[in-house]
Every structure is written in C-alpha cells, then in structure tokens.
Phi, psi and omega in degrees: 000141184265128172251182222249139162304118175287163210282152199242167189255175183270339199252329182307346168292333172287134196277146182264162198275342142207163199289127172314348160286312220293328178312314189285338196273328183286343153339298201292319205303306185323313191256351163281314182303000186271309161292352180288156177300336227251011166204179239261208183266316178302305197283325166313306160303342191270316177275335164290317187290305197308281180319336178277304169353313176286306214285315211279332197298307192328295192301316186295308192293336178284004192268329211247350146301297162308291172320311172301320174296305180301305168328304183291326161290328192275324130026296159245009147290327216272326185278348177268001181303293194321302157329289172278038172241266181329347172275315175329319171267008172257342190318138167261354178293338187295302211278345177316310191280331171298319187276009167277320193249155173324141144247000000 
C-alpha cells in the first residue's frame, strides 16, 4: 500500500547547522564549567545563564519537534482513511452483492 508522502517545506532538505543534542551537550560543557573553580563569579553567571538559556532552546524544539510529528501522523492517517473510504464505495463486490441478493 502506498502511503501519502507528507507535504516537505522547502528548507527541509537542508541539514540544521546544530542539533538539538548537540544544544544539550553543549548546556552540560556550560554548567560544568560553571562549577569548576577555575573562573571568576562573573563568567560563572554568564555560563549559568547562557547553559539555562540552552537547556530552555532545548526543551522547545523537542516540544515543537513532537508536535510537527504528531501533525504530520494524524495527516496521513486522514488521508489513508480517505482512500479507504473511496475504495470501499468503488468496490463493485458491494454493488454486486445488493443486486444478487433478495430483498
């Protein structure tokens, strides 16, 4: 059975230049370095902010990420309804069998 392509964006084709992991790995460099010893209080909040700031980009795009999936599955459940709903009233075993049998 062929299922329906979902419709593609035009930029989707393009790879993104970084990854929602990639956002989270740099988060963790971020708050260890915040906790390590080796600078000064200022650049510690700046690396606390900066790594929550990530932590927060993260959590969206996986929100907005899930969402865009879900959308796209119920999308192509709807269209494969639809298919089987148009073979189903094309079926000729249907009309066949009403007019074969007694009323």
């Amino acid at each position: 059975m062929n299922l329906p392509i979902p419709a593609v964006s035009p930029d989707s084709g393009q790879r993104p230049v970084i990854s929602s992991h990639s956002i989270l790995l740099m988060c963790g460099v971020l708050f260890g370095m915040a906790i390590s010893g080796n600078i000064t209080s200022e650049a510690k909040m700046t690396f606390v902010f900066a790594g929550t700031i990530g932590l927060i980009a993260f959590v969206g795009l996986s929100v907005m990420k899930r969402a865009r999936n879900q959308t796209q599955q119920q999308v192509a459940i709807m269209h494969v309804e639809e298919r089987l709903e148009r073979h189903a009233q094309l079926d000729p075993r249907t009309s066949e069998r009403a007019v074969s049998s007694p009323a």
